[in-house]
C-alpha positions as CSV (number, residue, x, y, z in Angstrom):
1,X,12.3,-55.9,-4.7
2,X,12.0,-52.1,-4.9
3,X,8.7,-51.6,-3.4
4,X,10.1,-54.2,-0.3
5,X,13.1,-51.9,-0.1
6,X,10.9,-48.8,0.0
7,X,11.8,-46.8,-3.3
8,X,8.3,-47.2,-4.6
9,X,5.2,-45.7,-2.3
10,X,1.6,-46.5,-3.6
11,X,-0.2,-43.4,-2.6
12,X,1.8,-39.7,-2.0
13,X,-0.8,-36.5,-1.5
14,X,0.4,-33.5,-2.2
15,X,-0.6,-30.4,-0.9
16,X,-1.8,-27.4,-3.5
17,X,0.2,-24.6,-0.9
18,X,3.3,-26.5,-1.1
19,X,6.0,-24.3,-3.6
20,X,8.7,-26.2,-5.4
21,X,11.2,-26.3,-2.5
22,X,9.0,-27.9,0.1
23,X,7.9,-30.1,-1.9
24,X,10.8,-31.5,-3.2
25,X,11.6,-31.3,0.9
26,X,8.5,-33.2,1.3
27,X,9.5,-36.0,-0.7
28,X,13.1,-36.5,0.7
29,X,11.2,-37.0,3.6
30,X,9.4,-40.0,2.5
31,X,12.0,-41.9,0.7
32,X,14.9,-40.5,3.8
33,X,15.2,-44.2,4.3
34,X,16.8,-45.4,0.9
35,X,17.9,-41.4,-1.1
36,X,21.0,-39.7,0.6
37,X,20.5,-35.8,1.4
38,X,22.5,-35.0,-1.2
39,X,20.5,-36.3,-4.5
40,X,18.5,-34.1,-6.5
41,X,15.0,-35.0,-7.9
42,X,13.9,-34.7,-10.7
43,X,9.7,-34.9,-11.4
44,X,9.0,-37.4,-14.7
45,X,5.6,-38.3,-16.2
46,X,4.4,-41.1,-18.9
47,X,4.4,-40.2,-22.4
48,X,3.8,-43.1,-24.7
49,X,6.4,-45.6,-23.5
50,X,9.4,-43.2,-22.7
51,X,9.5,-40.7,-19.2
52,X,9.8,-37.3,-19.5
53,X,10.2,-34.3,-17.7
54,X,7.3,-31.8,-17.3
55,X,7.2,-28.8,-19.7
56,X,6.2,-25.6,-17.7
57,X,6.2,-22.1,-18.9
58,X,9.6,-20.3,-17.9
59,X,9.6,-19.1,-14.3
60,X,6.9,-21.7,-13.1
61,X,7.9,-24.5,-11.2
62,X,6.1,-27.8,-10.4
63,X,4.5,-26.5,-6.9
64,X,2.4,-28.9,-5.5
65,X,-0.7,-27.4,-7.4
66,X,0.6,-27.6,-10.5
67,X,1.4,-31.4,-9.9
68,X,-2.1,-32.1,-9.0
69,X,-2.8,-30.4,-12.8
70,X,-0.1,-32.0,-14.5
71,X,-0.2,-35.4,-12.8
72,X,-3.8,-35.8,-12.2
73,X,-4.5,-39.1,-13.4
74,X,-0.8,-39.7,-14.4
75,X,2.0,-41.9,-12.5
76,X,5.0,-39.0,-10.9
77,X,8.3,-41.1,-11.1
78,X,11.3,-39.4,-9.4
79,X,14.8,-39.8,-11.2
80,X,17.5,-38.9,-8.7
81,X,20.4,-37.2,-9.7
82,X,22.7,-40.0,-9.5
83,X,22.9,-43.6,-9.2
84,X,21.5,-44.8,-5.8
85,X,22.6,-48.3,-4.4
86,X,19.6,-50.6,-4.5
């Protein structure tokens, strides 16, 4: 049901130029159909069988290449910043 409603894509590339903010941008862009303007994103990865959020050193963000290091072989899930209507 989520992947028919579009909240699940199977393939996203990100570029390694992209900062934070356009990526974030970039991904708004490909879920505008079913995320209001007005959530926040937040990036989550796999460990054992909870998500978490990404541990960068303080001042980095998650730019689009340090996503391809981070989440290199690993599944990026998005948790939006409130509930969304499914």
């Amino acid at each position: 049901m989520l992947y028919q409603k579009g909240y699940i894509l199977s393939a996203f590339e990100f570029l390694k130029e992209w900062n934070y903010s356009t990526t974030t941008c970039k991904l708004h862009e490909a879920f505008k159909d079913c995320l209001p303007s007005d959530v926040r994103l937040e990036f989550m990865m796999p460990c054992g069988n909870k998500l978490v959020s990404p541990k960068v050193c303080e001042g980095q963000e998650l730019s689009g290449a340090l996503i391809h290091k981070v989440f290199k072989s690993k599944t990026l899930y998005l948790r939006p910043s409130k509930e969304i209507e499914v």
